[in-house]
N, C-alpha and C positions, 0 to 999 in steps of 0.2 A: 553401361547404364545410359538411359535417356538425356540428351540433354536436361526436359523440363523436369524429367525426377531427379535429378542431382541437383538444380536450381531449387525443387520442393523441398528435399532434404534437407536441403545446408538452410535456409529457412525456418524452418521447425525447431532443426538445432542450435540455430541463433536466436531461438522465441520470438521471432519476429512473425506479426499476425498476418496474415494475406488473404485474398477470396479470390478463389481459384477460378478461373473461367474456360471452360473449351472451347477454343476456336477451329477444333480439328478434329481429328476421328478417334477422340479421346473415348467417343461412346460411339458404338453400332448404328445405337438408334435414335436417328436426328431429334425426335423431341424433349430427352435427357440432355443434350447438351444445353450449356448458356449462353453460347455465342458464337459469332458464324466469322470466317475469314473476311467478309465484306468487314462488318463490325469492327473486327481486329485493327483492319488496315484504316477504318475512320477513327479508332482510339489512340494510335498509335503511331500513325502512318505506316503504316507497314507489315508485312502479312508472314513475315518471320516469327515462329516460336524456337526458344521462349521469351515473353514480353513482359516487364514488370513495368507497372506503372505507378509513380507514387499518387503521395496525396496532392503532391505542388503541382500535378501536373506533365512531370518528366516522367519520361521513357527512357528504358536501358533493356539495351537489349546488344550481343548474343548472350550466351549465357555463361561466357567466360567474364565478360563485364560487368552481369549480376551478380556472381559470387565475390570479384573482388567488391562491389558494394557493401553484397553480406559482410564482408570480411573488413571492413572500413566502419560497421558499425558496432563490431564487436571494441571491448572496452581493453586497451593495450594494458600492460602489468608495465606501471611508473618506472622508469627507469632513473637514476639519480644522474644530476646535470654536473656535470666537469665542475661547476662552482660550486656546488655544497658540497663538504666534505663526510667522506664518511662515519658512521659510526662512531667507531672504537678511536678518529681522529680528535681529538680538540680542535676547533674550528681559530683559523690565524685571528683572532680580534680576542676569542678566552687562553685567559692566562692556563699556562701546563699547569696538572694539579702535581706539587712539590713535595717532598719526603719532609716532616719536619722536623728543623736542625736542632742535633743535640745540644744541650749543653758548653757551652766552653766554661773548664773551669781546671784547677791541676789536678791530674791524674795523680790520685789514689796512694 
């Protein structure tokens, strides 16, 4: 697969919104495309696809450094930190819940 279509890919599947621009022979016929390599290389610096450009301003680019971006925005599953304790633990500051004592009295 394409570089820029696996950058498209992983994108979409991350719900991340983007506007696509061709800087390349993405279309046959020049007046379909949106953007020309000069362009690329004054957006950019640099006349390499694929180019992501944020809103702030940065560029990243190839497209192994774009995916790990993709992949830096997606939301990690919590992991629990060595100082909380688990669950099913009583945490060291609550008292253990205790069995409560029978009776003393003379057996029967």
């Amino acid at each position: 697969m394409h570089p820029c279509r696996r950058v498209q890919r992983a994108l979409r599947e991350a719900g991340i919104e983007y506007e696509k621009v061709i800087a390349a022979h993405g279309s046959p016929i020049p007046f379909l495309r949106k953007g020309s390599r000069e362009q690329l290389r004054q957006e950019t610096g640099t006349t390499k696809l694929p180019a992501l450009k944020l809103s702030d301003g940065t560029v990243i680019t190839p497209s192994r450094a774009i995916l790990a971006w993709i992949a830096e925005q997606q939301p990690s599953p919590q992991q629990p930190s060595p100082q909380q304790p688990s669950p099913q633990q009583p945490s060291p500051q609550q008292p253990s819940p205790q069995q409560p004592e029978s009776p003393a009295g003379p057996a029967g």
